[in-house]
N, C-alpha and C positions, 0 to 999 in steps of 0.2 A: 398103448400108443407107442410108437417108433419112436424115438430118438433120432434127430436129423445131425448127423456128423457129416465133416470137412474134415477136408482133407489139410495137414500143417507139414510144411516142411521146417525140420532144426538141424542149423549147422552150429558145432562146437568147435571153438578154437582155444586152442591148450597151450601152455607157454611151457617152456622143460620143463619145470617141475611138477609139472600135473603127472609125468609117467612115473614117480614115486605115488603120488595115488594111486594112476592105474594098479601097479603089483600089488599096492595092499588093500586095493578092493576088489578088484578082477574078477571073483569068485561070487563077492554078493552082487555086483552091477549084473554081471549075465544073469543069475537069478532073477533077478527084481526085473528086467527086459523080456524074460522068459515067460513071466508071472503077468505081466503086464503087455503080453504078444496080439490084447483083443483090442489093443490100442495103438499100441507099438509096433504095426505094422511090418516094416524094414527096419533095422539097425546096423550102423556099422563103422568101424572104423577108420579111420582119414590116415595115409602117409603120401610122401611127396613120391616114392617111390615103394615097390612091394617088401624092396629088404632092407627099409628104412625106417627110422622110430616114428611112432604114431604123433601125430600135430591135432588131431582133432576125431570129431565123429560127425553123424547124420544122423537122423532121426525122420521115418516119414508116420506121421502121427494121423491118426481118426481120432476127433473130440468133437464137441458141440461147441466150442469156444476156445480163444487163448489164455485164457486163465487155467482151463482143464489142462493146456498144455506143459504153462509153468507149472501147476501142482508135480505132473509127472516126471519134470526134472528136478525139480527142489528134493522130490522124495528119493530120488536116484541115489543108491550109495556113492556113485561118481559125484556127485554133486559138488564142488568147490567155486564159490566164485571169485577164490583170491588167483587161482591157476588156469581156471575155464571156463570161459565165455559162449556165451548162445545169444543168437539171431534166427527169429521163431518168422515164419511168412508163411500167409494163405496160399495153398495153393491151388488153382484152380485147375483141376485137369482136363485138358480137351477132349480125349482121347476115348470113346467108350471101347474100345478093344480094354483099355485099363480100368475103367469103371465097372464091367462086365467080369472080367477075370479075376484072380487069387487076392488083388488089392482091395475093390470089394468084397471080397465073402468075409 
């Protein structure tokens, strides 16, 4: 039996002190997003500008629910929620050019 997944969009918002996380984890969060690529879709991360310190990330997730979503941040070595915040949304995509292509498979 198939498993029916949606599509979730997460945006992460970081206050300064989250980029002393980032350096002391950097190594196992791409692991663990690497590890978890049959899920975790897209990843990446947020600056106001390209040669500018990171403010946040994105997440486009495949889960059966929003709880599968929170598990997959909560286990994130990035995970803080005294420095970084998430705001998890359905999203529906319209698009079957994108349904169709590398986001579904």
């Amino acid at each position: 039996m198939t498993e029916n997944l949606d599509f979730w969009l997460v945006v992460f918002n970081d206050d300064p002190a989250m980029l002393d996380v980032r350096a002391e984890f950097v190594d196992a969060h791409l692991a663990y997003v690497d590890a978890h690529s049959s899920k975790i879709v897209l990843a990446g991360g947020l600056r106001h500008e390209s040669d500018t310190p990171f403010v946040g990330g994105s997440w486009l997730v495949k889960a059966a629910n929003q709880s599968d979503v929170v598990k997959l941040i909560r286990d994130d070595p990035y995970y803080n929620p005294t420095h970084r915040k998430y705001d998890i949304n359905y999203w529906g995509i319209f698009s079957n050019t994108l349904q169709q292509g590398a986001i579904a498979a």
